[in-house]
Backbone as JSON Lines, residues from 0, in Angstrom:
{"i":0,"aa":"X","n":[118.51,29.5,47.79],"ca":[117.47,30.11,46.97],"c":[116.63,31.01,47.87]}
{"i":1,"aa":"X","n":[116.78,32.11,47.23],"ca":[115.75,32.98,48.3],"c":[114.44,33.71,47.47]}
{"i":2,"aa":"X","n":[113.2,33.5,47.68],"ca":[112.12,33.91,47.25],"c":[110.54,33.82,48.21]}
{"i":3,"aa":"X","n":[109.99,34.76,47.61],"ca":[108.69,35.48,48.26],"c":[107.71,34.01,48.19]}
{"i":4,"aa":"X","n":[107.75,33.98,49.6],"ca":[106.6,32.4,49.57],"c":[105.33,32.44,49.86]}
{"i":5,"aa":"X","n":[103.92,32.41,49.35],"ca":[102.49,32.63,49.89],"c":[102.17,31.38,50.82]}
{"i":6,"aa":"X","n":[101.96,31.7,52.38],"ca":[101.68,30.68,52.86],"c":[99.82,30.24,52.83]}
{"i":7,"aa":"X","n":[99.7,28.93,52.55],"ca":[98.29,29.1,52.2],"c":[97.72,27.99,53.0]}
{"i":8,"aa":"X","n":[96.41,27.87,53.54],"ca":[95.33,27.45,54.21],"c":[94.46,26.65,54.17]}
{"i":9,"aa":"X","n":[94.09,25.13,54.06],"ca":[92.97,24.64,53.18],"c":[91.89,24.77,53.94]}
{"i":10,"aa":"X","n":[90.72,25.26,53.69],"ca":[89.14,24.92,54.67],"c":[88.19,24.14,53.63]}
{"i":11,"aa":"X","n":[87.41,24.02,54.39],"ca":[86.03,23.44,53.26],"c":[84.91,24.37,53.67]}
{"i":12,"aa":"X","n":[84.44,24.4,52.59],"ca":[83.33,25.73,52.52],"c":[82.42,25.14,51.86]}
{"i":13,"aa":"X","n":[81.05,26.0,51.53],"ca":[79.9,26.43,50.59],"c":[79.94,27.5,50.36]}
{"i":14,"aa":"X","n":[78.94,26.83,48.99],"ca":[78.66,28.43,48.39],"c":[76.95,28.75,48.84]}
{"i":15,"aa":"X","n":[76.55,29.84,49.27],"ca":[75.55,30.54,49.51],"c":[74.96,31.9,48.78]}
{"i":16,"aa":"X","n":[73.43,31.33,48.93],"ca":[72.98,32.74,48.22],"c":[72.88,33.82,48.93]}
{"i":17,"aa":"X","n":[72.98,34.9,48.23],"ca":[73.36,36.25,49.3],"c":[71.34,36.57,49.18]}
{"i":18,"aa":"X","n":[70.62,36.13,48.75],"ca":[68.97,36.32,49.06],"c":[68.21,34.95,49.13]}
{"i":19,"aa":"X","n":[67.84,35.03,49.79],"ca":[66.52,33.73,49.92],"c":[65.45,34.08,50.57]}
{"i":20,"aa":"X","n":[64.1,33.9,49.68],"ca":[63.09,34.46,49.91],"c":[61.68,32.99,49.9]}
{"i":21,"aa":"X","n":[61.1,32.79,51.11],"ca":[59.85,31.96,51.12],"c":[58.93,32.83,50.63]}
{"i":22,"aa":"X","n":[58.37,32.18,49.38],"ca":[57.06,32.82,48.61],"c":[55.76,32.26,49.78]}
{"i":23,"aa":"X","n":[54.82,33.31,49.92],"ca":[53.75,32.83,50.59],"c":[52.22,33.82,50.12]}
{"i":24,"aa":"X","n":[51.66,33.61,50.11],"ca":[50.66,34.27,49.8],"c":[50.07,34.94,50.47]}
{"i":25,"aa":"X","n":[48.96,36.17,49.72],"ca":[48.27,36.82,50.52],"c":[47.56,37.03,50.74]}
{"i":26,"aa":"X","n":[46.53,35.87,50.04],"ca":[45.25,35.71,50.15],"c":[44.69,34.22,50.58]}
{"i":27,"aa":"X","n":[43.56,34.14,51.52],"ca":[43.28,32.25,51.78],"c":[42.46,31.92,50.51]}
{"i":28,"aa":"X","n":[42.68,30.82,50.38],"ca":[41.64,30.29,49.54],"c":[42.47,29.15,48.87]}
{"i":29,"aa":"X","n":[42.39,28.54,47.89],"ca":[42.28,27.51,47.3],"c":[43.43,27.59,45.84]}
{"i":30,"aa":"X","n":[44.22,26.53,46.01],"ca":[45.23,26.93,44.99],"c":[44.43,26.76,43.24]}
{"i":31,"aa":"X","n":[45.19,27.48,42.75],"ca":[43.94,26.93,41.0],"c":[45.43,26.24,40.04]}
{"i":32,"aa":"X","n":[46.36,27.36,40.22],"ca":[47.47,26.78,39.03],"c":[48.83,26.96,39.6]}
{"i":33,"aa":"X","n":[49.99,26.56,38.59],"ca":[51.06,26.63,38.93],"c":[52.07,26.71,38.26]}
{"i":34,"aa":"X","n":[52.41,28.09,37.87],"ca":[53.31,28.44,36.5],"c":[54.64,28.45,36.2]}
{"i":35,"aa":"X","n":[55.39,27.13,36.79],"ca":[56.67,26.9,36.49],"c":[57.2,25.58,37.01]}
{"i":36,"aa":"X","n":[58.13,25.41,36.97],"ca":[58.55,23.74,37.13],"c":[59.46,24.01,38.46]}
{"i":37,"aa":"X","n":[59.33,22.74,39.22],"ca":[60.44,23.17,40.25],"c":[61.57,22.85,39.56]}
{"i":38,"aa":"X","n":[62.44,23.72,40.3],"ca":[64.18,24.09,39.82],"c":[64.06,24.77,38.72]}
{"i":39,"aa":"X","n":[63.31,25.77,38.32],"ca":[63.22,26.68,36.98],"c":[63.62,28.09,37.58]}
{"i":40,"aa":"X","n":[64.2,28.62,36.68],"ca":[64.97,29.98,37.16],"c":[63.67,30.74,36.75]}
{"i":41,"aa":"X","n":[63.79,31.78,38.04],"ca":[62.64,32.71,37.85],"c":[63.17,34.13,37.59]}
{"i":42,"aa":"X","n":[62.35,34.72,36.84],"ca":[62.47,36.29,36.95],"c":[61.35,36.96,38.28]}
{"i":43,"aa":"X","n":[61.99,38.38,38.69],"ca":[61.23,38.66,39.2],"c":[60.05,39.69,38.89]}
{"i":44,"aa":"X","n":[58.59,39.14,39.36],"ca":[57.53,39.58,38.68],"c":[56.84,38.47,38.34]}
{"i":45,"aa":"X","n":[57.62,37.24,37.6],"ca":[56.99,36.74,37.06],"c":[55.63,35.66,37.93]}
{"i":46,"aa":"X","n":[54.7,35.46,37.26],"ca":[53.78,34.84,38.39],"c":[53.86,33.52,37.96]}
{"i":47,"aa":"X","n":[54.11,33.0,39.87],"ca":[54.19,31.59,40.08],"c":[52.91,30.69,40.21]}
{"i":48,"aa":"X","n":[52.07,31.15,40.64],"ca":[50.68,30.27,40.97],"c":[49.86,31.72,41.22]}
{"i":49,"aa":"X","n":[48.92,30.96,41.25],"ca":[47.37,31.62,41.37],"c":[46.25,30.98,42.04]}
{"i":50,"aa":"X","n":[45.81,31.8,43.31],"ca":[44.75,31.58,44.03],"c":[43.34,31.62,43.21]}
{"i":51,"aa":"X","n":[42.39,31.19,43.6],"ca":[40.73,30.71,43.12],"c":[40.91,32.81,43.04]}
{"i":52,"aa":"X","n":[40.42,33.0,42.03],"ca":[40.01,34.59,42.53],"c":[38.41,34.87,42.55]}
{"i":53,"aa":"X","n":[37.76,33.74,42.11],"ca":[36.55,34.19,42.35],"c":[35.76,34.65,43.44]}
{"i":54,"aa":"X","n":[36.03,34.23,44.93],"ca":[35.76,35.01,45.67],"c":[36.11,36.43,45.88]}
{"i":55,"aa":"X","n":[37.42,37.03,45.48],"ca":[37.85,38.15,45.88],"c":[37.24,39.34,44.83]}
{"i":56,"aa":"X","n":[36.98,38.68,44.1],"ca":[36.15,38.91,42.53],"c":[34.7,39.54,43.08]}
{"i":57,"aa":"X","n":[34.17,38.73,43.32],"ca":[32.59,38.66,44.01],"c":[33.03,39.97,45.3]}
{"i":58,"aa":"X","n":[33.42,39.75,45.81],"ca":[33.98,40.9,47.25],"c":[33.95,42.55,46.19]}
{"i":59,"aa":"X","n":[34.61,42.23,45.28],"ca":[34.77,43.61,44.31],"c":[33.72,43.84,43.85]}
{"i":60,"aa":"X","n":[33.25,42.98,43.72],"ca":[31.47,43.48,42.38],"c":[30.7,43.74,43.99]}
{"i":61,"aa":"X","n":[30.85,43.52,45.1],"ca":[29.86,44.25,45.87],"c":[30.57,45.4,46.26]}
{"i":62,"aa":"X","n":[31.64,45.45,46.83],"ca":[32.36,47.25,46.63],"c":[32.03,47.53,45.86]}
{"i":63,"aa":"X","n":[31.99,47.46,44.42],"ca":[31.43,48.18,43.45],"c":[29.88,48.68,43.27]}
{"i":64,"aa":"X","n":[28.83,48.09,43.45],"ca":[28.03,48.07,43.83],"c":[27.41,49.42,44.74]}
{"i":65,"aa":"X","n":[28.38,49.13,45.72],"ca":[27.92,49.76,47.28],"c":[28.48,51.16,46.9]}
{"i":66,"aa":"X","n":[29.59,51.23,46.16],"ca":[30.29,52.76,45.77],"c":[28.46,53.31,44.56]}
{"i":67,"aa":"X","n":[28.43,52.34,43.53],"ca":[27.53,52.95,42.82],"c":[26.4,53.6,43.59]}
{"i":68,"aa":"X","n":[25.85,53.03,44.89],"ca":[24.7,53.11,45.19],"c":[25.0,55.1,46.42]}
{"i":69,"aa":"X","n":[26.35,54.67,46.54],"ca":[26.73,55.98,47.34],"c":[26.78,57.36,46.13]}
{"i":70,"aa":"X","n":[27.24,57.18,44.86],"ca":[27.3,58.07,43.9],"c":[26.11,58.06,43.41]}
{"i":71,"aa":"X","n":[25.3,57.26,43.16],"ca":[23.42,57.92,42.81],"c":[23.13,58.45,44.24]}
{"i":72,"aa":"X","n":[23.2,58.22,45.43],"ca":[22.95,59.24,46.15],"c":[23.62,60.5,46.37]}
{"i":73,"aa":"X","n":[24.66,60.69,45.92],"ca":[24.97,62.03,46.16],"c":[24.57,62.8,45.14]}
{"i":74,"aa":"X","n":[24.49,62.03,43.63],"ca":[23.86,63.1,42.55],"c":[22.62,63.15,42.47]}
{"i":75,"aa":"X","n":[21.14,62.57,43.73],"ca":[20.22,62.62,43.86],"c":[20.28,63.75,44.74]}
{"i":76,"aa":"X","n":[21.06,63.69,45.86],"ca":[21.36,64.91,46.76],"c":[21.74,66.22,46.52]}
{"i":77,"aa":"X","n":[22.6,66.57,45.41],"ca":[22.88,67.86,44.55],"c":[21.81,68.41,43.57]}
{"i":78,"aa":"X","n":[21.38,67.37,43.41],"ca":[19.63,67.76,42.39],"c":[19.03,68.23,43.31]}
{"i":79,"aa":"X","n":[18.85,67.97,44.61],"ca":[17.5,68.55,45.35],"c":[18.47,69.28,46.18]}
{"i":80,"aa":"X","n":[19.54,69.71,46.08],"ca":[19.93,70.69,46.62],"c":[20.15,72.36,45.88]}
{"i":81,"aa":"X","n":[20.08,71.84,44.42],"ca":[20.37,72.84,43.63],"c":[18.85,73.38,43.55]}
{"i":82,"aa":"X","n":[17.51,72.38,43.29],"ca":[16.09,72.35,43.46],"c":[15.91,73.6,44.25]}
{"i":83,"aa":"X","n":[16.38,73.09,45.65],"ca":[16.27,74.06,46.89],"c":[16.75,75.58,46.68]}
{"i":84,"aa":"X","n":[18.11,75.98,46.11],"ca":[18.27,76.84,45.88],"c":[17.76,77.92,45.06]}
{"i":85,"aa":"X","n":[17.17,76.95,43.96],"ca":[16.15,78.09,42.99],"c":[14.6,78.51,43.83]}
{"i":86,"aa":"X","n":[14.43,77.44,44.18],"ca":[13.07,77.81,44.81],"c":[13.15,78.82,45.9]}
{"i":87,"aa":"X","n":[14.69,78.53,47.01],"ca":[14.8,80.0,48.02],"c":[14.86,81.07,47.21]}
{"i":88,"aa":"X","n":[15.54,80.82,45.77],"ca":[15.69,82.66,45.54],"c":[14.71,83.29,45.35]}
{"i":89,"aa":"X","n":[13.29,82.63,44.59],"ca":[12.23,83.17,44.65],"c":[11.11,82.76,46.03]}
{"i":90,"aa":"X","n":[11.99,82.63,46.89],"ca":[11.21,83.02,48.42],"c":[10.06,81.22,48.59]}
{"i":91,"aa":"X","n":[10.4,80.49,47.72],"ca":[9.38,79.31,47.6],"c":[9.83,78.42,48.76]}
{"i":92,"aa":"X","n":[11.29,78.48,49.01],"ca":[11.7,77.73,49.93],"c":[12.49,78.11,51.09]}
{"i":93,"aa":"X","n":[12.21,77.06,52.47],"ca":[12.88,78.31,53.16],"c":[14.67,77.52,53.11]}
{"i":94,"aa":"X","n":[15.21,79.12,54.32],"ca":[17.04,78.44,54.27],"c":[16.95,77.35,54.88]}
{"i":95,"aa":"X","n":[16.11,77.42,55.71],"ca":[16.48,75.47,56.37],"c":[16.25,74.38,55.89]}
{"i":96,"aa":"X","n":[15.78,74.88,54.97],"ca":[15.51,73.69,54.03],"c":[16.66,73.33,52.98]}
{"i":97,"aa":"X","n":[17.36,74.8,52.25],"ca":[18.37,74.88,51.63],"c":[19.82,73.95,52.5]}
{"i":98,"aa":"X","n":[19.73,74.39,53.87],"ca":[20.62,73.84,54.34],"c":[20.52,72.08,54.71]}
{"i":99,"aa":"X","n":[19.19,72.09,54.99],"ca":[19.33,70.83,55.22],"c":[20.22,69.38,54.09]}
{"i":100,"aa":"X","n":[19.18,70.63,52.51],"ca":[20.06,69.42,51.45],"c":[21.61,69.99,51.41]}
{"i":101,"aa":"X","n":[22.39,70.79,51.87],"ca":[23.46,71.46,51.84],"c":[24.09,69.68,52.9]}
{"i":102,"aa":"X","n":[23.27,69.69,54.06],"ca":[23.66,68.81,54.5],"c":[23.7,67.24,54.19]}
{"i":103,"aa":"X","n":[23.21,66.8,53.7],"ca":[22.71,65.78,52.75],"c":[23.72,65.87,51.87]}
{"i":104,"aa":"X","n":[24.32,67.0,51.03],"ca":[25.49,66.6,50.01],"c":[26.85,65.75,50.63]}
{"i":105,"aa":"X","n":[27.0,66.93,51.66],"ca":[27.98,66.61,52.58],"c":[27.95,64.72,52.99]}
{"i":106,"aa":"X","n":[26.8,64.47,53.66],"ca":[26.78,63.11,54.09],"c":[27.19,62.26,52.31]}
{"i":107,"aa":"X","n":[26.57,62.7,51.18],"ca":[26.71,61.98,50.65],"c":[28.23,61.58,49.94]}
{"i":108,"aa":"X","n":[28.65,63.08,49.6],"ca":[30.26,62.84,49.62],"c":[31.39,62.1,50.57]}
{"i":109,"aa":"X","n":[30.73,62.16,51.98],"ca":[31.86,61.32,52.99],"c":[31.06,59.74,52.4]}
{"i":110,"aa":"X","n":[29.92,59.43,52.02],"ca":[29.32,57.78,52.38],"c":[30.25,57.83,50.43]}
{"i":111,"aa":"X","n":[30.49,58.55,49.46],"ca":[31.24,57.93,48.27],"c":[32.52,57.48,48.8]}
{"i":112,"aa":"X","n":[32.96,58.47,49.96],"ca":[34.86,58.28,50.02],"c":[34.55,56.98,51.17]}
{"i":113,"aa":"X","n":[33.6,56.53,51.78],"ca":[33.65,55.74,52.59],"c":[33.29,53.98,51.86]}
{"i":114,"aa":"X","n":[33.13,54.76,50.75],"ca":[32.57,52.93,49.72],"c":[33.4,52.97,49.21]}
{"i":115,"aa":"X","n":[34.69,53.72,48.66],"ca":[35.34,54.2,47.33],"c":[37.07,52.86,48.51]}
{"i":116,"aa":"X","n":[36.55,53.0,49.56],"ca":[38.25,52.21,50.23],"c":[37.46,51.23,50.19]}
{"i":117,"aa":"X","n":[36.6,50.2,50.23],"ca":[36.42,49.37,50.4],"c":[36.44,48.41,48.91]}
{"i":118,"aa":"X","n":[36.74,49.3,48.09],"ca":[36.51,48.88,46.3],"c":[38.34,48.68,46.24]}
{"i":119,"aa":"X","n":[39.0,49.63,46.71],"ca":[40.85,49.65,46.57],"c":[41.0,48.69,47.28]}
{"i":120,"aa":"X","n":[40.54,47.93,48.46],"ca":[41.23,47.29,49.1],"c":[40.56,45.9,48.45]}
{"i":121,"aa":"X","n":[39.18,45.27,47.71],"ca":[38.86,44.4,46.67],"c":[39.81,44.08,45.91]}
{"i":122,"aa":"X","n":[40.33,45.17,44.9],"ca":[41.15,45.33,43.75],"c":[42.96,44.65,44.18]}
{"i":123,"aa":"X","n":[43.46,45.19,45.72],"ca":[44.54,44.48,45.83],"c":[44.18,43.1,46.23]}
{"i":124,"aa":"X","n":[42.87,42.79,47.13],"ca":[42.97,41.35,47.03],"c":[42.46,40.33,46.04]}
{"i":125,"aa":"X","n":[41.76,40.65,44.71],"ca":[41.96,40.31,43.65],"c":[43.3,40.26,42.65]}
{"i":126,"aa":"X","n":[44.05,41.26,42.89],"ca":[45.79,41.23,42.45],"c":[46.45,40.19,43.71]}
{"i":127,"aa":"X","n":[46.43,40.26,44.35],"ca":[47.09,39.13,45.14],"c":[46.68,37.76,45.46]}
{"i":128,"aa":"X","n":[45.64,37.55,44.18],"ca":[45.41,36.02,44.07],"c":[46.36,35.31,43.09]}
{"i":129,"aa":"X","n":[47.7,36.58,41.89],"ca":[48.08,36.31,41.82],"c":[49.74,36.17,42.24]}
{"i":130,"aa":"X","n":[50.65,34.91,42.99],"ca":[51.5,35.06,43.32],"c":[52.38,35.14,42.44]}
{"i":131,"aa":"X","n":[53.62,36.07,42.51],"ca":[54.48,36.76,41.91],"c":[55.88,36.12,42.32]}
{"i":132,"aa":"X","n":[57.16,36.37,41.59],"ca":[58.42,35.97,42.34],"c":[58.88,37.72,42.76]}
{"i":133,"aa":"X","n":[59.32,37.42,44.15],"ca":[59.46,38.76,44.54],"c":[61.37,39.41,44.13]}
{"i":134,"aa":"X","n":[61.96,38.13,43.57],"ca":[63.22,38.55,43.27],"c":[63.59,37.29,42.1]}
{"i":135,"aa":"X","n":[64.78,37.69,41.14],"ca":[65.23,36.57,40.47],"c":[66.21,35.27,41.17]}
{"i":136,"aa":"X","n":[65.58,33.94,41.03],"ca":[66.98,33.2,41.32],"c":[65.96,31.94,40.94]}
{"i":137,"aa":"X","n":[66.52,31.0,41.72],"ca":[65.97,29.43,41.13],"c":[65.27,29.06,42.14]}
{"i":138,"aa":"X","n":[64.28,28.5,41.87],"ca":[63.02,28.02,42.48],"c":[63.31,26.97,43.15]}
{"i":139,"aa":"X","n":[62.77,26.22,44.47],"ca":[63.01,25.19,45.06],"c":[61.38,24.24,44.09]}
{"i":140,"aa":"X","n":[61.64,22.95,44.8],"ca":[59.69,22.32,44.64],"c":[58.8,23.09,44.76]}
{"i":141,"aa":"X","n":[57.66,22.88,43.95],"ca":[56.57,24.11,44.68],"c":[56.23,22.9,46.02]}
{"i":142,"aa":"X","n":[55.73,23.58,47.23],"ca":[55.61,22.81,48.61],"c":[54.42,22.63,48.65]}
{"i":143,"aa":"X","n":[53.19,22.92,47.81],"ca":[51.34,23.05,48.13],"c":[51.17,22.49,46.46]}
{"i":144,"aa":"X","n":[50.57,21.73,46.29],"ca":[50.11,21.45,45.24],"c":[48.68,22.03,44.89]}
{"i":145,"aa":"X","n":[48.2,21.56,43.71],"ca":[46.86,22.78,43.14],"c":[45.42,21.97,43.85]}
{"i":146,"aa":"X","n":[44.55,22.41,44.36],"ca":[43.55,21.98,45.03],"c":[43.66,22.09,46.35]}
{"i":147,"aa":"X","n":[44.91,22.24,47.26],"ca":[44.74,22.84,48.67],"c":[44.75,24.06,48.63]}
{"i":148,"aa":"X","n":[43.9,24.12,50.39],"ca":[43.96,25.6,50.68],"c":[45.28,25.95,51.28]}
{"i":149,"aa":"X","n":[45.62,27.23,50.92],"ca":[46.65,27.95,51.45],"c":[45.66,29.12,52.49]}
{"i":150,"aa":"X","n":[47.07,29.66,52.99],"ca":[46.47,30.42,54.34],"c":[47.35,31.71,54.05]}
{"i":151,"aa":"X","n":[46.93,32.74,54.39],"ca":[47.5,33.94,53.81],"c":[48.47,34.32,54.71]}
{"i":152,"aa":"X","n":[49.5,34.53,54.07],"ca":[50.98,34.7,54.85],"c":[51.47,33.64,55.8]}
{"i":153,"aa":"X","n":[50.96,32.54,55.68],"ca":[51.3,31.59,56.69],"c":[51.93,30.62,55.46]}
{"i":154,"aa":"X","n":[51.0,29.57,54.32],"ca":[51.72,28.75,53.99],"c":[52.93,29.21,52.94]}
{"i":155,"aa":"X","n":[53.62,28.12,52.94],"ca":[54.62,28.35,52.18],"c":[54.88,27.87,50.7]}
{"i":156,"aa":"X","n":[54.94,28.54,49.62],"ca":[54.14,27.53,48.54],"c":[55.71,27.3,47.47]}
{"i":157,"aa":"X","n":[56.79,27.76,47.99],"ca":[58.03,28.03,47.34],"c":[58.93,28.29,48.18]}
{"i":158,"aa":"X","n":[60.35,28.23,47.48],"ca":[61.8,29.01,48.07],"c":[62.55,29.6,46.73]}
{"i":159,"aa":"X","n":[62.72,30.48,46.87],"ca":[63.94,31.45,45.52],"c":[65.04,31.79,46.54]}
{"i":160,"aa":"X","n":[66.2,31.17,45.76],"ca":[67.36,31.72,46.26],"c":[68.02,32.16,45.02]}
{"i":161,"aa":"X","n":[68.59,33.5,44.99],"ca":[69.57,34.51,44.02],"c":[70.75,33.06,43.75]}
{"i":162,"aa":"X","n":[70.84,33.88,42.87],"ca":[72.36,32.87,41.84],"c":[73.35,33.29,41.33]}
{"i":163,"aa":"X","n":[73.43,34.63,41.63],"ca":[74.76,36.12,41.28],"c":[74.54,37.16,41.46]}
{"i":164,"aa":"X","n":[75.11,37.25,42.47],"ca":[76.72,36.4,42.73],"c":[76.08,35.57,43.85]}
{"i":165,"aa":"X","n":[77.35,34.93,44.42],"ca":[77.07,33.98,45.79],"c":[78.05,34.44,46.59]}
{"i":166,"aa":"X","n":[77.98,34.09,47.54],"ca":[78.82,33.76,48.56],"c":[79.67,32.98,48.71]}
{"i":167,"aa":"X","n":[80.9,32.63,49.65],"ca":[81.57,31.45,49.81],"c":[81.88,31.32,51.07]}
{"i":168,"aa":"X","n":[81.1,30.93,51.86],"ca":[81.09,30.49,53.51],"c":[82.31,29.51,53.82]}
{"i":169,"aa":"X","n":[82.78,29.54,55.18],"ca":[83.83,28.54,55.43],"c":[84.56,28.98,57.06]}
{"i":170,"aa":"X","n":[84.35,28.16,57.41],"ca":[85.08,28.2,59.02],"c":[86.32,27.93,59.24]}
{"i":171,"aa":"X","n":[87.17,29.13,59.76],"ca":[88.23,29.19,60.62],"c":[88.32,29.19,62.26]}
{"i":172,"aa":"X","n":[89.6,28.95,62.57],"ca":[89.89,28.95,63.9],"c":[90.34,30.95,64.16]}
{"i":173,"aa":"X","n":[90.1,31.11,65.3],"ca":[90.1,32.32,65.72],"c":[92.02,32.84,65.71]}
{"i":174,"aa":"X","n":[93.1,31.89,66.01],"ca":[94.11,31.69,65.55],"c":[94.84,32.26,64.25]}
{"i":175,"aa":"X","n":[94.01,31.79,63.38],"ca":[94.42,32.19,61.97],"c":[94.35,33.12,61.62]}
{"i":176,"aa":"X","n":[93.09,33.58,62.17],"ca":[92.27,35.03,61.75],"c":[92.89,35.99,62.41]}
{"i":177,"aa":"X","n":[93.57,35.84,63.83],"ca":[94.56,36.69,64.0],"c":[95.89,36.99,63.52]}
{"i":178,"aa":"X","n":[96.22,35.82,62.72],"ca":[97.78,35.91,62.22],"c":[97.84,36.3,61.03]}
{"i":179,"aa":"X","n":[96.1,36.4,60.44],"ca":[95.98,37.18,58.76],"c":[96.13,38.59,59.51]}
{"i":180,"aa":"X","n":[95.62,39.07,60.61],"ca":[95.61,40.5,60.41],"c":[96.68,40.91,60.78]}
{"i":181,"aa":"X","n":[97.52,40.45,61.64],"ca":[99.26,40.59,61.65],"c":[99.8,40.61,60.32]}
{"i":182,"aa":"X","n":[99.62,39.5,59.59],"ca":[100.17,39.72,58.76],"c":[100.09,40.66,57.49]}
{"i":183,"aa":"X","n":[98.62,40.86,57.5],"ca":[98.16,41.87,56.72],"c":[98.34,43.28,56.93]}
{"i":184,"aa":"X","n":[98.74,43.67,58.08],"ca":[98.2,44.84,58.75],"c":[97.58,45.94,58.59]}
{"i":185,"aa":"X","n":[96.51,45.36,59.21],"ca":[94.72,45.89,59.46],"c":[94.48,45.52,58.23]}
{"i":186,"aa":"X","n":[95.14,45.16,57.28],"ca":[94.2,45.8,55.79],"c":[92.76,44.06,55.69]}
{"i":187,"aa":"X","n":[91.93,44.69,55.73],"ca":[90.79,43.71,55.37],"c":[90.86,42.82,53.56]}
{"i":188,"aa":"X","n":[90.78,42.05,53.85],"ca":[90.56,40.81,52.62],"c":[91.65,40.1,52.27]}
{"i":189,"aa":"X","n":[91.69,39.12,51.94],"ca":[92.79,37.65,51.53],"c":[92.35,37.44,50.05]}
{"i":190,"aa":"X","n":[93.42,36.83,49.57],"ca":[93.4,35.98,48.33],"c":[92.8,34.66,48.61]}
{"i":191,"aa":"X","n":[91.56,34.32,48.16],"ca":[90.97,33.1,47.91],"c":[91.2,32.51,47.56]}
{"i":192,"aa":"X","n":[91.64,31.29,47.02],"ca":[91.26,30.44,45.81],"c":[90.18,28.86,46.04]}
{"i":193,"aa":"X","n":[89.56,29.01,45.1],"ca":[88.24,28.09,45.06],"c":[88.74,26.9,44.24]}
{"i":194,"aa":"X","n":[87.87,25.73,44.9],"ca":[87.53,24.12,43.42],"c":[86.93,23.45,43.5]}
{"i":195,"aa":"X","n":[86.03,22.78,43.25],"ca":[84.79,21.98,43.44],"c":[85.57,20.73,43.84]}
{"i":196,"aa":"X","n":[85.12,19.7,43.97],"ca":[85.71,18.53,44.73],"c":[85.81,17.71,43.6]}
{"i":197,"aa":"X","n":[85.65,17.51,42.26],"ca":[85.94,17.01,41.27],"c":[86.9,17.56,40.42]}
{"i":198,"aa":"X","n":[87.37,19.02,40.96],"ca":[88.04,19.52,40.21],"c":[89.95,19.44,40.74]}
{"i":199,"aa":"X","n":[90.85,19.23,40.15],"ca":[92.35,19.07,40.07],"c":[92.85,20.62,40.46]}
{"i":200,"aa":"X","n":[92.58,21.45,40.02],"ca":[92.94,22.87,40.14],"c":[92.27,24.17,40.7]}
{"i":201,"aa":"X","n":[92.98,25.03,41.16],"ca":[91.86,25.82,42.02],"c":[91.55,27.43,41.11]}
């Protein structure tokens, strides 16, 4: 009898996720909630927990604040600068005076753009009280329960690992791997076949 024979290989393997991501936060403070169950498949986006935001809250209402107090001064500063200008044209005021509030606008426009970053950078750390899943797959335990503090970018409050596709890991001898590419020649990839350890067929 003569026929084409596949010679075949047994290893033991896993399957692996091709992403795994430790959720951690990016703000300190104090855990408040926790919006999913461990081992629940996540989407990504969706938010997992949430930091206390009331401090980062309070941080914003004084950026805010400090921007308002920079924008009544600059439209106090354009009033008495425009002031100045009517009064030079009829000779009431002099140019150095014109210039001085000329200068005064100026300061007041750099002190708006100089309150105006300190309000954007409030606003992301108020958004980053809430934690997000940064990709889809299945959630490990949450690792911090609600009432500790977390530490920003340090603790770890989760694990998501992807779920499709996977991987299929498995160790060979260096031997084999040379006698696939003989036998293959050069061409890259083999016929697999997979089975769970309860399973009869591959």
């Amino acid at each position: 009898l003569v026929q084409e024979v596949v010679d075949w290989d047994d290893y033991v393997g896993r399957f692996e996720a091709i992403q795994r991501v430790e959720v951690k936060p990016r703000v300190t403070g104090y855990l408040q909630r926790v919006h999913f169950r461990d081992g629940q498949y996540v989407e990504a986006g969706q938010t997992l927990f949430t930091v206390d935001p009331r401090p980062a809250r309070a941080q914003l209402d004084q950026a805010r604040a400090q921007l308002a107090r920079a924008e009544a001064s600059l439209a106090n500063a354009r009033t008495e600068l425009a002031r100045s200008k009517t009064l030079a044209a009829s000779r009431a005021a002099s140019e150095e005076e014109v210039e001085t509030r000329e200068a005064g606008v100026r300061t007041g426009v750099g002190d708006v753009k100089a309150a105006t970053a300190p309000v954007r950078a409030s606003q992301l750390t108020v958004g980053f009280t809430s934690v997000a899943a940064p990709i889809s797959g299945r959630a490990s335990e949450r690792l911090v329960d609600v009432g500790n503090s977390v530490t920003a970018d340090q603790t770890v409050l989760t694990t998501i690992v992807s779920t499709n596709p996977l991987h299929f890991s498995f160790d060979g001898s260096e031997a084999l791997l040379l006698r696939y590419q003989r036998e293959g020649g050069g061409q890259v990839g083999s016929h697999v076949r997979i089975r769970l350890q309860d399973e009869a067929s591959y």
